[in-house]
N, C-alpha and C positions, 0 to 999 in steps of 0.2 A: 033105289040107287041115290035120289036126292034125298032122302033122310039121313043117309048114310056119311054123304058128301059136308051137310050141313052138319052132322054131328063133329066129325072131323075139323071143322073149320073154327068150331068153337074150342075145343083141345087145344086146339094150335093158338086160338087168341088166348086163352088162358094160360098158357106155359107162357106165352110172354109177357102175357101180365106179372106174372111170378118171377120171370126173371128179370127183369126191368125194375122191381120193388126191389130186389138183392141187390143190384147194381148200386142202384141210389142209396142202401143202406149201405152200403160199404166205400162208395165214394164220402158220405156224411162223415163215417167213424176214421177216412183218412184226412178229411177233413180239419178233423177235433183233435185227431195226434199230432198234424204240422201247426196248429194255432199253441199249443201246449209246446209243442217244441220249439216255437219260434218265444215267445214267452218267458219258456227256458234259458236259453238264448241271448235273451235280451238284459236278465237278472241277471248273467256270467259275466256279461260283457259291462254290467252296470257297479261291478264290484259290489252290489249288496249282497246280504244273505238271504236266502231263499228260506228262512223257518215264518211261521207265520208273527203275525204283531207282539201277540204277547209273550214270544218267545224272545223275544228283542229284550227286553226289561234288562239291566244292568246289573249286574250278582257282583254283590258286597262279599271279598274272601280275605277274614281279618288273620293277622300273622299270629300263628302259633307261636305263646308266649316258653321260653325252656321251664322244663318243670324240676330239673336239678338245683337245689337250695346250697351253694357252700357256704359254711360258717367260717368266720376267721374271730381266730381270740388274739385280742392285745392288753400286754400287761404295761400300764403306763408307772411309772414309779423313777425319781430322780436317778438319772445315771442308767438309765435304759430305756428310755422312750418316754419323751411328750415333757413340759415344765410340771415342775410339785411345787407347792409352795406350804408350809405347817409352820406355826407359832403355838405359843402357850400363854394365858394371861393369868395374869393374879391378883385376887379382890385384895392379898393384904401389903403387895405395892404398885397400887394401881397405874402408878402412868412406867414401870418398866416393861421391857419387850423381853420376852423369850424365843425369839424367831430365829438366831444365831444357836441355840442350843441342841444339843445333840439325844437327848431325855425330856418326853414331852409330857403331863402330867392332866390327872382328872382325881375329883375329889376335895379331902382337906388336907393341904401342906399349912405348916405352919401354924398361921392365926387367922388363911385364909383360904377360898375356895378357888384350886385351880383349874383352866378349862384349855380343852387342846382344839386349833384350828387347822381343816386340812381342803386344800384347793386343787385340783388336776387339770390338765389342760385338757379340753374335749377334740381340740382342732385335728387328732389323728383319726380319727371316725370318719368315715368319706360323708359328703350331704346325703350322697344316694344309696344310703341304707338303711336297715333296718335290725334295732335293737333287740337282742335274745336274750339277754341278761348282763347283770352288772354286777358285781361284788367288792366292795371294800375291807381289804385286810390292813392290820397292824401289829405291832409285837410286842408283846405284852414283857417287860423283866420284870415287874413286882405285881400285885394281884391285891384286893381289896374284898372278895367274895361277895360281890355287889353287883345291881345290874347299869351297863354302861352304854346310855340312850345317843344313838346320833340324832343331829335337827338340822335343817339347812337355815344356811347362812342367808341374813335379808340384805345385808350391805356389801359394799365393795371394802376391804381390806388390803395392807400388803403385809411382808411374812415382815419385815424390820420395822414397821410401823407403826402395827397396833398392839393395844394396850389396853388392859381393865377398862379404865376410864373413857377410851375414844371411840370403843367395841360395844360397851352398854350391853343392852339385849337386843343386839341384833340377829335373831334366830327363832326363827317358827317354833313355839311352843309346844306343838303336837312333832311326838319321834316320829323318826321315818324310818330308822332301826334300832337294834340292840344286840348287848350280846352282854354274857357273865364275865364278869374278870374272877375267872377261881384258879388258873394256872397260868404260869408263864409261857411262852411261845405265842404262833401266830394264833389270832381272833378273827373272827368276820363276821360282815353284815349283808344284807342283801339290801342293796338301794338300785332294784332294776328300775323299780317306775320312775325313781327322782333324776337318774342318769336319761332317761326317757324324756320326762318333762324337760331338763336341760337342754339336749338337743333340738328339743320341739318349739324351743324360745323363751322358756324360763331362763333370767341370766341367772349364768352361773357363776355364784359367793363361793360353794364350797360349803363344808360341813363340818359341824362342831360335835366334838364327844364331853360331855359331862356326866354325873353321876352324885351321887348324894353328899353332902360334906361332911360326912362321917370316918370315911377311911382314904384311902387314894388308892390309884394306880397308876405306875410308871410306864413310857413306851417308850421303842426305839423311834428318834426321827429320820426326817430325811437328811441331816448332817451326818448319823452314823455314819462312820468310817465303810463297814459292810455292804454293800451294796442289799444284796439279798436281804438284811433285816430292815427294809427301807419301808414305812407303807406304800401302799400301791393299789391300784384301782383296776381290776378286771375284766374285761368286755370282751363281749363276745357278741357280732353283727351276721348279717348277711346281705349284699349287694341285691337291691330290689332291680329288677329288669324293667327297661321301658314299659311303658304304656302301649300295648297293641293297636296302630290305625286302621282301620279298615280302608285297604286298596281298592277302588273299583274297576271293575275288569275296560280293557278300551273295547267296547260294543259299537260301533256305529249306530247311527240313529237312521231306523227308516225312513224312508221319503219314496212319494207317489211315484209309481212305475206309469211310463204314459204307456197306453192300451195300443197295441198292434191294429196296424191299418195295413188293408187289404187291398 
């Protein structure tokens, strides 16, 4: 009977060993969920955000620049857009002007070599673009079957002032285009990069057409009565879009959470 008793009495201390361990293991684990939820808590009430540190970092989101390119073409030519200014000089009366004349000339007249001077105004171009091409047309009434080099101009000129004699050689030796005079009507040249360089801060003289003095050719000027047979300069741009900044997001910066006291 006392083996029996004493067996018993040990069952009984050991079940409550075992549940007194439970107890405390679950008083512990409610323990650690009210310190986390007090913690919790305390980061809601503190307006920061709860990701950890290096989720804070500050994210750069640069503004998507448009990817639609529109082109706009402008035709500058006196009597339709932007000032023209063209003269004609002549080595065989060197101090007369041809800036008043309505017939602009390349080649040999006369007893001497004639040279045609042509200037556009660039200021309809907006700053904030970007150039696609350029072309110079003129109109040809007589034809010399020759080739007819344009060159830019080095100096400043006006359309009633110059002359053989006060013009010299002022013009880049190397062409910057050409074209044949073998028929009448319009010619052209392509002066994208020099129309380029002009905007870019090369001043702009304007451009000279000559050709060999052996034969001539005649053009229409900008006095023609016609408007359309006028020269004129061709452009074609498109409007560059700002510069993308990078925004940075408004992140708060973390700071020390003080630790829960008990």
């Amino acid at each position: 009977m006392r083996t029996r008793l004493f067996k018993t009495s040990k069952s009984r201390q050991w079940i409550i060993t075992v549940a007194c361990a439970v107890v405390l293991a679950l008083m512990a684990g409610l323990a650690t969920s009210a310190v986390a939820a007090r913690e919790a808590d305390m980061v809601a009430e503190s307006g920061l955000p709860s990701e950890p540190a290096h989720v804070l970092a500050k994210e750069v989101k640069p503004i998507p620049a448009p990817t639609d390119i529109v082109s706009t073409w402008v035709t500058i030519r006196r009597g339709t857009l932007g000032d023209v200014a063209d003269a004609y000089i002549w080595a065989a009366n060197p101090n007369s002007n041809g800036g008043d004349s309505e017939i602009l000339y390349t080649g040999l007249v006369g007893d001497g070599e004639k040279r045609s001077l042509f200037w556009f105004d660039l200021s309809v171009v907006p700053a904030e673009s970007a150039l696609d091409s350029a072309t110079f047309y003129t109109y040809l009434i007589s034809n010399s079957g020759q080739t007819v080099r344009a060159h830019v101009i080095t100096s400043a000129w006006t359309e009633t002032g110059v002359t053989w004699n006060n013009f010299g050689n002022s013009f880049a030796p190397e062409a910057v285009g050409s074209f044949v005079s073998d028929d009448s009507g319009f010619h052209s040249t392509d002066v994208t990069a020099l129309v380029k360089a002009w905007l870019s801060g090369l001043p702009n003289y304007g451009l000279l057409l000559e050709e060999e003095p052996v034969r001539s050719t005649t053009y229409k000027s900008s006095e023609y009565p016609a408007i359309e047979y006028r020269p004129r300069l061709e452009i074609c741009y498109h409007l560059v879009p700002p510069t993308s900044t990078p925004i940075p997001t408004n992140t708060p910066t973390p700071t020390n959470t003080p630790a829960p006291t008990w």
